[in-house]
C-alpha positions in Angstrom: -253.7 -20.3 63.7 -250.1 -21.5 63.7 -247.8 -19.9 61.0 -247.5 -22.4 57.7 -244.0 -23.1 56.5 -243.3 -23.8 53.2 -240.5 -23.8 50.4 -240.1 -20.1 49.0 -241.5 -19.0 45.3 -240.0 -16.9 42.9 -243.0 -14.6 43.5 -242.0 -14.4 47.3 -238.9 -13.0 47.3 -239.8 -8.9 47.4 -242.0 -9.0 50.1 -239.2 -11.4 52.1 -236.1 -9.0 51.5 -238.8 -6.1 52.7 -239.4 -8.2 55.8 -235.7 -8.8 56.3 -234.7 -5.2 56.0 -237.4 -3.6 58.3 -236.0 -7.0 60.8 -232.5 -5.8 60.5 -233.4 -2.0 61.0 -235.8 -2.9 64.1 -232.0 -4.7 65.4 -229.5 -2.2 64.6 -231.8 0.5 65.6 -232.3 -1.1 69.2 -228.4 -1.0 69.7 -228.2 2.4 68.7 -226.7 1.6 65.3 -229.2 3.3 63.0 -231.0 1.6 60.1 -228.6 0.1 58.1 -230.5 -1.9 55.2 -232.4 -0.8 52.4 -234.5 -2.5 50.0 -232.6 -4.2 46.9 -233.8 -6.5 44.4 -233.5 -10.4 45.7 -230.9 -11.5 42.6 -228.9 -13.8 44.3 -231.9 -15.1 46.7 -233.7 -16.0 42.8 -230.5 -17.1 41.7 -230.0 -19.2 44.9 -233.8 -20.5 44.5 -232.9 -21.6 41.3 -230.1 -23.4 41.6 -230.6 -25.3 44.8 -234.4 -24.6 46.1 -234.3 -26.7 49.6 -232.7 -23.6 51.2 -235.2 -21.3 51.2 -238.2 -20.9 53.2 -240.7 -18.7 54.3 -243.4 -19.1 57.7 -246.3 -17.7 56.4 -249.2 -16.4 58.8 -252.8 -15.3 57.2 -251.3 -15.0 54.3 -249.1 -12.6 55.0 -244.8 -13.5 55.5 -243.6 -13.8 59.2 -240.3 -15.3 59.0 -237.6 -16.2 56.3 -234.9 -18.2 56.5 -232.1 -18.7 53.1 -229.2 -21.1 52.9 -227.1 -22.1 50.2 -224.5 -25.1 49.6 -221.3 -25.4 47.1 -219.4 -28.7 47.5 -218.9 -29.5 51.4 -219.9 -26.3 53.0 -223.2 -25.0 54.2 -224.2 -21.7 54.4 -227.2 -19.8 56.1 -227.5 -16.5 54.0 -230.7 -15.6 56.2 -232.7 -15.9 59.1 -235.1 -13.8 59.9 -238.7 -12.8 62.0 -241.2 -10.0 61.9 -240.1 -8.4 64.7 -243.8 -8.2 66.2 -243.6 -12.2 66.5 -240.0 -12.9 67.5 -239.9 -15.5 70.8 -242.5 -18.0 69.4 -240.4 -20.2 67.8 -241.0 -19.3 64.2 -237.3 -18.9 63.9 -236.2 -22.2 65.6 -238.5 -24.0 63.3 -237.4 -22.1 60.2 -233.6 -22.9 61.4 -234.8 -26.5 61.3 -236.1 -26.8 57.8 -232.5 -25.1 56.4 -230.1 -27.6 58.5 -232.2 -30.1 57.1 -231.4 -28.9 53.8 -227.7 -29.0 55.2 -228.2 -32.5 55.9 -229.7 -33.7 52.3 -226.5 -31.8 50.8 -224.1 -34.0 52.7 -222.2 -30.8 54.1 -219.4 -31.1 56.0 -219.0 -27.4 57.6 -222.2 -25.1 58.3 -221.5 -21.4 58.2 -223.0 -18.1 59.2 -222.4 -14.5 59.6 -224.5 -12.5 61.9 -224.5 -9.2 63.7 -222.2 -9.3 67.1 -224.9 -7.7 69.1 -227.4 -10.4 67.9 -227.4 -12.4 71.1 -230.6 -14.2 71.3 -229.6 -15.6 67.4 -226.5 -16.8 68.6 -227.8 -18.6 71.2 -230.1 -20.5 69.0 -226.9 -20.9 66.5 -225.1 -22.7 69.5 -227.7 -25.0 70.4 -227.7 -26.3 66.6 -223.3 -26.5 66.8 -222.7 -23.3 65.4 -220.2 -21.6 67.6 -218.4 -18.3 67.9 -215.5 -18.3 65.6 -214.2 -14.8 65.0 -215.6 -11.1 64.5 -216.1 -9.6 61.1 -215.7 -5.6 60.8 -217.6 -3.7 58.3 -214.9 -0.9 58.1 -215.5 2.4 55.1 -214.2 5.6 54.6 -214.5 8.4 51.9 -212.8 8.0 48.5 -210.8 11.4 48.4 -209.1 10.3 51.8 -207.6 6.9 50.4 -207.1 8.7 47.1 -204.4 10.7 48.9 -203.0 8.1 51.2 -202.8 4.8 49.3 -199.5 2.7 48.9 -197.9 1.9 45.3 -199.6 -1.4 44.7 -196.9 -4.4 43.4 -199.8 -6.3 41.9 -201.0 -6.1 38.4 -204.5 -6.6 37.8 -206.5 -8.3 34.9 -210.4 -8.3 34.2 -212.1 -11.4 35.0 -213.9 -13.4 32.3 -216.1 -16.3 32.5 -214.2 -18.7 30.3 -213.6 -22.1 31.4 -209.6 -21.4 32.2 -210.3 -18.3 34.6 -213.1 -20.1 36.5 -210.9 -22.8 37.3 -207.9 -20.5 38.5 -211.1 -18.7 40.5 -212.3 -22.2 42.3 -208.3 -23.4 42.8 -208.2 -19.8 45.0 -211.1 -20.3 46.7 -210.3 -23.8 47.3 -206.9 -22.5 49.0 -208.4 -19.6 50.9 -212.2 -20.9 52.0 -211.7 -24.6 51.9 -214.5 -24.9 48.7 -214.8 -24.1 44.7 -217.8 -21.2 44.2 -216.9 -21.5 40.5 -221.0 -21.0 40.2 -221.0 -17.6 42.4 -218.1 -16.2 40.5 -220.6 -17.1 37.5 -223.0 -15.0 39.1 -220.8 -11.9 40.2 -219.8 -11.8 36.4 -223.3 -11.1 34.9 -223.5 -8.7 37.2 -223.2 -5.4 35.8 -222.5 -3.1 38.7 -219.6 -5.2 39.8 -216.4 -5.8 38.4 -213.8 -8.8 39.3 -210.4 -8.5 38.7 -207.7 -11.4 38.7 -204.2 -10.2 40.9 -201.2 -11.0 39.5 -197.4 -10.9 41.1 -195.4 -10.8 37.8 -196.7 -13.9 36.2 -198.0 -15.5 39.3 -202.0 -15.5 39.5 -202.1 -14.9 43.7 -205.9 -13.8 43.8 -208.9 -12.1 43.0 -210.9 -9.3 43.9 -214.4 -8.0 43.1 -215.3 -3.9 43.4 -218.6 -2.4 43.0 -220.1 0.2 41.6 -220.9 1.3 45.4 -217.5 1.5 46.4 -217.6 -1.9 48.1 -215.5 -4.7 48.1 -215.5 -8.2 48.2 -215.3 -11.0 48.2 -211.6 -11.3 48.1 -209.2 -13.9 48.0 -205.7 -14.9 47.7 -204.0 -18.3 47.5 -201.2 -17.0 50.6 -201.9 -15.0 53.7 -198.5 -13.1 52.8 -200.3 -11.3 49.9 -203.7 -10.2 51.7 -201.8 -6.7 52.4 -200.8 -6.3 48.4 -204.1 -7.6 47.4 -206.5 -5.5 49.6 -204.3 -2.2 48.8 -205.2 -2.9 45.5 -208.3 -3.6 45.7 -208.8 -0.1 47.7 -206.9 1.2 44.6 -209.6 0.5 42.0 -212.3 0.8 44.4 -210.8 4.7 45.1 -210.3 5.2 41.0 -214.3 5.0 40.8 -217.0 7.6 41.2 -218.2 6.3 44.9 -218.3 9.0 47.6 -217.2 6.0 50.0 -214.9 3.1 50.0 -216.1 0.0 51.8 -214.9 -4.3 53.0 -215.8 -6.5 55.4 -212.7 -7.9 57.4 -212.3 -10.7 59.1 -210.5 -10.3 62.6 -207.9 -12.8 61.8 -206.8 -11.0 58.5 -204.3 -8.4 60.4 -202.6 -7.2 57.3 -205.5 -6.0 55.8 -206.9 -4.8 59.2 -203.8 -2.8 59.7 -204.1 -1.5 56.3 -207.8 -0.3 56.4 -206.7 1.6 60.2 -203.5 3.1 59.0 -205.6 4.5 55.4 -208.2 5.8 57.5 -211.2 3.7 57.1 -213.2 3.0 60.5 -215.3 0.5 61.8 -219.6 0.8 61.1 -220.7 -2.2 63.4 -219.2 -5.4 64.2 -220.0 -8.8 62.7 -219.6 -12.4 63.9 -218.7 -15.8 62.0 -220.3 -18.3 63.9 -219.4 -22.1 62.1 -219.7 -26.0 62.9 -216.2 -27.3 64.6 -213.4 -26.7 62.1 -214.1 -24.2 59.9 -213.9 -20.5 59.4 -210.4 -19.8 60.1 -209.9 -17.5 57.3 -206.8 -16.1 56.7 -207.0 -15.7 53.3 -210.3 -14.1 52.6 -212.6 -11.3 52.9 -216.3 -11.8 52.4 -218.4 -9.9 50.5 -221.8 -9.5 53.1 -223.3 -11.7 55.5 -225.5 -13.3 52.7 -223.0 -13.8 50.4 -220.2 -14.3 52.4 
């Protein structure tokens, strides 16, 4: 029997992130990575189902999940979040049909711009990506490095830093940034990131100039980032690394963009070193960010 493909239930989304991490351990294992994912409850793929639920689907074969693809939308830009297949039944198309069902979903939105990030070493993906118009547009390092090292190395940051809150005011200033540095308002992610607990956000002031935002987690990791000038990525990221490295987390951790080379200077002269390599991939015209740093492939 031919897999089913459907929309995705609430009630589907453990078993899908379990199906996408052991897919993305079979992958970075094969190119001598390691495992890299771990199980994690699916909040923003429930909070994504919610808000919008033509992006996600699932192929379903005997009951049982073989494929799963996510996507989300805010204003002009399309994203796919996920696209994954059981390992064991990779090559029969359950991805190309599952790719399908999400541009369609980027086609009822009226998108402008379609978006992904996927691992570098992910060739047979990208190959699919291309034939839909998704092309190569830059890499995206995963760099880290242990707390106590950028304790002791980190520059005096100029920026001053304020606590984001979720009042009508700050969400605008958050979706006039983004608008600057990504093209597109996520007012309704930074809603998101703000009832989340394990994360905090903090607007970046240069004396009474809002110039960005920056959200650090509990983990140590950081992003996304933003800044309304390329010429404060440096001053923002340092201070970003700051609070990240006046937390408890044994290691310090951002995705950066290959066309960001303040910050990728910063992160190389502090120490931190690149995990694996990443890769935007995006419809003509988009994703030349300057002015950004994501916060996962899922998120971006």
């Amino acid at each position: 029997m031919p897999p089913v493909y459907r929309p995705a239930r609430p009630e589907d989304l453990a078993a899908s992130d379990a199906l996408v991490v052991a897919s993305i351990n079979e992958l970075t294992v094969r190119h001598g990575f390691g495992p890299m994912a771990m199980p994690s409850p699916p909040s923003f793929q429930l909070f994504s189902l919610k808000d919008d639920p033509d992006g996600l689907w699932l192929a379903e074969e005997g009951g049982e999940i073989v494929g799963f693809a996510w996507s989300w939308v805010c204003g002009d830009v399309w994203f796919l979040a996920q696209l994954f297949v059981d390992p064991g039944r990779q090559g029969q198309g359950i991805g190309n049909a599952l790719l399908e069902r999400t541009l369609a979903h980027a086609r009822k939105s009226g998108a402008a711009h379609k978006a992904l990030i996927t691992f570098t070493f992910n060739r047979v993906s990208q190959g699919l990506y291309i034939r839909h118009g998704l092309f190569p547009k830059m890499p995206v390092y995963f760099f880290s490095a242990e707390r106590e090292r950028l304790r002791r190395t980190l520059p005096q940051v100029p920026l001053r830093a304020v606590a984001i809150d979720n009042s009508a005011g700050t969400m605008a200033n958050l979706g006039a940034i983004d608008c600057r540095a990504i093209g597109v308002s996520r007012e309704k992610h930074h809603r998101y990131l703000f009832d989340d607990p394990a994360i905090t956000g903090l607007l970046l002031h240069a004396g009474n100039d809002l110039v960005g935002y920056c959200y650090v987690g509990v983990n140590g990791h950081i992003g996304p980032l933003a800044v309304k000038r390329a010429d404060v990525l440096h001053d923002a990221f340092a201070a970003a690394l700051t609070l990240a490295a006046d937390g408890s987390a044994e290691k310090i951790s951002a995705f950066l963009p290959g066309t960001c080379d303040s910050a990728l200077s910063l992160a190389v002269d502090q120490g931190m070193r690149i995990s694996f390599p990443m890769l935007l991939m995006a419809s003509p015209g988009y994703g030349d960010w300057t002015q950004y740093l994501p916060r996962n492939p899922g998120f971006m």
